[in-house]
N, C-alpha and C positions, 0 to 999 in steps of 0.2 A: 672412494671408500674401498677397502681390500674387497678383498672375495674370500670363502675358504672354497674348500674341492671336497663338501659332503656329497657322498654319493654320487661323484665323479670319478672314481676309481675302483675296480674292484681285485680283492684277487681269488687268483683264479685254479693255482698248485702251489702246492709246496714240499716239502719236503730236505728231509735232515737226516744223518746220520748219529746212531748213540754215543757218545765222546766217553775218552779214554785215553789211553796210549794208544795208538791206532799206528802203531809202527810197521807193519805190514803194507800202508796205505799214503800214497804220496798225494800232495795237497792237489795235483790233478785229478788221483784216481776219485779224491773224497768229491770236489767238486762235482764229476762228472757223474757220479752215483746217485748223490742229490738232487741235481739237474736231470738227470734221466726220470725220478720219481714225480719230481715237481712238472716236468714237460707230460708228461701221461697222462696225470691226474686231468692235467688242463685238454689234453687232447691235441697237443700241437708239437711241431718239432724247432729244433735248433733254428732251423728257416724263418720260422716263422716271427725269431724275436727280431725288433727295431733296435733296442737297445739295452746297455745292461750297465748295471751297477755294483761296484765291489767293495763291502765295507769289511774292509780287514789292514792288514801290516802286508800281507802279502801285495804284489804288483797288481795291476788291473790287464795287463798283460797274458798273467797268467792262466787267465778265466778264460780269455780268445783263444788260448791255446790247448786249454784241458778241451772247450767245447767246439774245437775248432769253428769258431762262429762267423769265419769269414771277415769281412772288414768294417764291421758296424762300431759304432764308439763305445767305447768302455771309459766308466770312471770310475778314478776310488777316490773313496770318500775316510776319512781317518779323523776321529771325535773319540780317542780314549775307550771308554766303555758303551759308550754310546752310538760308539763307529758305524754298527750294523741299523741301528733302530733309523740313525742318522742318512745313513743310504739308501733305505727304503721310503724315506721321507721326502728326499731328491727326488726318486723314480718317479713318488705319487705325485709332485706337483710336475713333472716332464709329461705323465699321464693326461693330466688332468688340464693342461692350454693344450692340450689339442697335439704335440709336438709326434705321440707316436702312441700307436694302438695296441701293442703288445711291447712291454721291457721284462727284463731278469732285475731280481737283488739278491745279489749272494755275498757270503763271507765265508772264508775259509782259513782255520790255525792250525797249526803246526805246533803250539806251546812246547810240547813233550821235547821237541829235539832242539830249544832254543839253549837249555841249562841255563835260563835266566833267573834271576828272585824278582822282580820285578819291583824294586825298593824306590820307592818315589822320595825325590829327595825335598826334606822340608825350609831350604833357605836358608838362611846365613846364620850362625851362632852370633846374636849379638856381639859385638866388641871382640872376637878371637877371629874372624876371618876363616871360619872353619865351617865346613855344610855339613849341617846335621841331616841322617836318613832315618826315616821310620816307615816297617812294613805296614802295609794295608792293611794285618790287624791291630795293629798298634794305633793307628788312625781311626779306627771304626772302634775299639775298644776306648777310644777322648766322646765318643757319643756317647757311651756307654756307660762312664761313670758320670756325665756330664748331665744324662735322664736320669740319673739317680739324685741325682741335688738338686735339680731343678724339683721334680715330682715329690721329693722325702721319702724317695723307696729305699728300702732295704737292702742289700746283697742277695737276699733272700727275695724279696718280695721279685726284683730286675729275673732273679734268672729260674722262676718258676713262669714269667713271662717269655721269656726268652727258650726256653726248655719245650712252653709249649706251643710253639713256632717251628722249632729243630723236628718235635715227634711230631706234627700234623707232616711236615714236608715229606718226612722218610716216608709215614704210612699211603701219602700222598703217593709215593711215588713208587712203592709197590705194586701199583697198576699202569706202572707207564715201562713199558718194555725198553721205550729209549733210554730213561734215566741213567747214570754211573753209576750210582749208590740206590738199591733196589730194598734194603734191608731195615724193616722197621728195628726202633728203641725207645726204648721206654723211658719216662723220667729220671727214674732212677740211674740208669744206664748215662744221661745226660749230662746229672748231678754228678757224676762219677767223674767224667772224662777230663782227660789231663787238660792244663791250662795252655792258652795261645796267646792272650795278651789281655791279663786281668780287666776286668772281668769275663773276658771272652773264654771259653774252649774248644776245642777242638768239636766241638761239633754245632758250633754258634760259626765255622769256617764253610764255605768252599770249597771246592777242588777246583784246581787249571788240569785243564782237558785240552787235548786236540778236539777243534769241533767243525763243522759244515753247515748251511743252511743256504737253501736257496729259493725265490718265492718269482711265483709269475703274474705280473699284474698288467689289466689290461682297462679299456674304458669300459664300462656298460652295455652300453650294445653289443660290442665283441664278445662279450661274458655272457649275455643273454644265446649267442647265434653258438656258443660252445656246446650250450645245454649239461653244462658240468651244473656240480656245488659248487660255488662263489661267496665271495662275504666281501661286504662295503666298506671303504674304509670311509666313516663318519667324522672323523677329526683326528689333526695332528700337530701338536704344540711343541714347540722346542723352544728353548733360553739357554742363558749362556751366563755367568756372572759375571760383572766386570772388576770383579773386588770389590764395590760399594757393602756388598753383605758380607762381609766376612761371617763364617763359621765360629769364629771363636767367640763370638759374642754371646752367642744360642746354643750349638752343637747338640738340641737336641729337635732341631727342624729343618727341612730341605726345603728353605728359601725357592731357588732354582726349579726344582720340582713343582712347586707348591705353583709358580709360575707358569709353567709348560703344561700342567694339568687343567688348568684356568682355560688356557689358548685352544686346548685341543676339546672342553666341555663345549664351550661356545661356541664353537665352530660342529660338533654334536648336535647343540640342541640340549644337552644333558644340562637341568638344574640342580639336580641333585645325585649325585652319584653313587653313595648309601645308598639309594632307593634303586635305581631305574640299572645301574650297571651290574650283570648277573656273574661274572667272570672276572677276577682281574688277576695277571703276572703280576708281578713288581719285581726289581730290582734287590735280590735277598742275596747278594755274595755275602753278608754278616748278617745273623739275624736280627740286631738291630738295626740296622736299616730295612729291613722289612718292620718293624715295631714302627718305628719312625714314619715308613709310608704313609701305613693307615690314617696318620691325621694330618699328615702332610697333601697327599694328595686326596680328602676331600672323605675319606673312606671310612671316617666315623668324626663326632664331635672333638674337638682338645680336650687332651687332659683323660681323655678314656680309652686310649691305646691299650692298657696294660689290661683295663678290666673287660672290654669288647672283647680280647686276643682268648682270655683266662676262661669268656663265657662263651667260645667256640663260636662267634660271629662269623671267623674267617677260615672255619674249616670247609671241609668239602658237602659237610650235610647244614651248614651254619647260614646266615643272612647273606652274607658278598661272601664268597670261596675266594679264598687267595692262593694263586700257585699250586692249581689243582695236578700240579704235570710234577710236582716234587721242587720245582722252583731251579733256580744254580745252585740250589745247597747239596739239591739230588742229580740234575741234570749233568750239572759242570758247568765251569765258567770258560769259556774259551775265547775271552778277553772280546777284541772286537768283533767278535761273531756276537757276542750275546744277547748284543740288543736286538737284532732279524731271529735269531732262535727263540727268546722272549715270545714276540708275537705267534711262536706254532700255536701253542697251545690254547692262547682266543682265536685264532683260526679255525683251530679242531671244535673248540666247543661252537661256535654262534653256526658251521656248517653242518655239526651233528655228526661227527664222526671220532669223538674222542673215546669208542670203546666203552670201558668199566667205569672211566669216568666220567663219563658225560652226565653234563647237568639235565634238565628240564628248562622247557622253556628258555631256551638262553637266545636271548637280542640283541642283546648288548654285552660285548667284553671287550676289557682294557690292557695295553701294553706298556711299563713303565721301564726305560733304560736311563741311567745315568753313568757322565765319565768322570774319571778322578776318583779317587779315595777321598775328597774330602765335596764329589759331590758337585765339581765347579758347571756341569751340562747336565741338561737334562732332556728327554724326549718325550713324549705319554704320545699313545696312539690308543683309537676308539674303534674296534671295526663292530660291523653289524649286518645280521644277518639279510639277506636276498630279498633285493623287493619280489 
């Protein structure tokens, strides 16, 4: 019978830089900046890691050479949107049999100087032999009129839900110094904003950022002999769809998700995640797919996304805070960095260092990454505070 690796891993530093154009900053310097923060925190230097992990586009090469770390193994790991959340997922099971007592998991982009659109191509035009492309808001905008039919909402009714996901994040993220987008707005200011791909607008979007992140995780005992803050990582689920669930059937629930949330609960401990989980990210490059979270991964009953959202459940003063750090909507998405950056911010909360935002009491927080625009990976991690 498996094992999971509750409280077989901890970690130990972390550390990120605020994304942007960071043109001034070569994907070494960012690395090395990050790594120096996350190495302090923990109380240890470049010597002292066994091994290291790199979920990005970038080489794994290039980690050994930003942190000149000598001849230890580097991997990268590469899961779309998931890439980062994905390589921290590797590190913790190489933790956790015993392989190596101190690793890195970093991701580092570059986005800004690729002059990519990132247009993911959606497969053949029936009968003309022609591949049709549609942007990632165009993909996330087919969930979006697709909850509207399913539920009998309105245009109106979707983007009053929608709207107040956009203002909780901005206001959100007025307290987080790292965030890209630092500037509250109002609903009206919401309701306003040019279109991106009906029903979506420009501010139901993202930004692609150059981003960084890098985390130090070690076993328990070595986390204990630090005498740092540490936080446990409780469970971690991952799935993968094999095309059995197609999206189009539904397109307004993450199957995948809904899977990987499951895997990484029981391996927690967690029955109820409503209840017992005080913190959670999710996965908000559109704000409906953060709509969608909520009852996908376990975060309120079906069918009451729209009115939990409306009744302030998942703000920062509500029942389960969501994406208390401003989410990717404020942060920045910096593609395969985003699932390792995701996790800062249950990091910060369950060790008590999240500043102006820190919750109370927080035990338990969750980390939700997914890859593809339509959703096809997913990760969820659970950390928890220091025994």
């Amino acid at each position: 019978m498996a094992k999971g690796i509750k409280d077989k891993v901890a970690v130990v530093g972390f550390g990120t830089l605020r994304g942007g154009e960071l043109f001034d900053k070569g994907t070494d310097d960012m690395l090395l900046e990050s790594a120096t923060v996350a190495l302090d925190e923990a109380g240890l230097a470049v010597s002292d890691v066994q091994a290291a992990w790199i979920g990005s586009y970038y080489g794994g090469r290039g980690l050994s050479e930003a942190l000149k770390s000598g001849y230890i193994p580097v991997t990268r790991v590469l899961n779309d949107s998931a890439t980062g959340a994905d390589a921290f997922r590797n590190a913790c099971h190489a933790v956790a049999a015993g392989l190596y007592d101190i690793v890195m998991v970093a991701g580092a982009e570059k986005i800004k100087d690729e002059g990519v659109s990132y247009l993911p191509k959606g497969g053949e035009l029936k009968g003309t032999g022609a591949e049709q492309e549609a942007t990632r808001a165009a993909i996330a905008a087919a969930f979006a009129t697709r909850f509207m039919y399913k539920h009998n909402h309105s245009y109106e009714e979707l983007k009053r839900a929608l709207g107040h996901i956009a203002v909780k994040s901005r206001l959100n993220a007025t307290k987080n110094p790292l965030a890209y987008l630092q500037q509250a707005i109002t609903l009206e200011e919401y309701m306003a904003a040019p279109p991106a791909a009906w029903p979506l607008g420009s501010y139901d979007c993202c930004t692609y950022v150059d981003g960084v992140a890098v985390a130090i995780l070690a076993n328990p005992e070595t986390a204990r002999q630090l005498k740092g803050r540490y936080a446990l990582v409780k469970g971690v689920g991952a799935a993968t769809s094999d095309g059995s669930m197609e999206l189009a059937a539904d397109h307004v629930s993450l199957p995948v998700s809904a899977i990987a949330a499951r895997i990484a609960y029981e391996m927690a401990g967690v029955r109820d995640p409503a209840e017992e989980i005080d913190e959670f990210n999710v996965d908000d490059s559109y704000t409906i797919m953060e709509l969608l979270c909520y009852e996908s991964l376990g975060l309120c009953p079906p069918g009451q996304a729209g009115k939990q959202v409306l009744g302030g459940t998942f703000d920062a003063g509500g029942g389960l805070p969501v994406n208390t750090d401003g989410g990717l909507q404020c942060v920045g998405y910096p593609l395969g960095v985003s699932g390792l950056r995701i996790l800062y911010e249950p990091y910060l909360q369950v060790t008590g260092q999240a500043g102006p935002r820190q919750l109370k009491n927080v035990r338990l927080a969750g980390g939700h990454a997914q890859g593809g625009a339509d959703a096809w990976s997913a990760i969820v991690t659970v950390l928890g505070a220091r025994d």
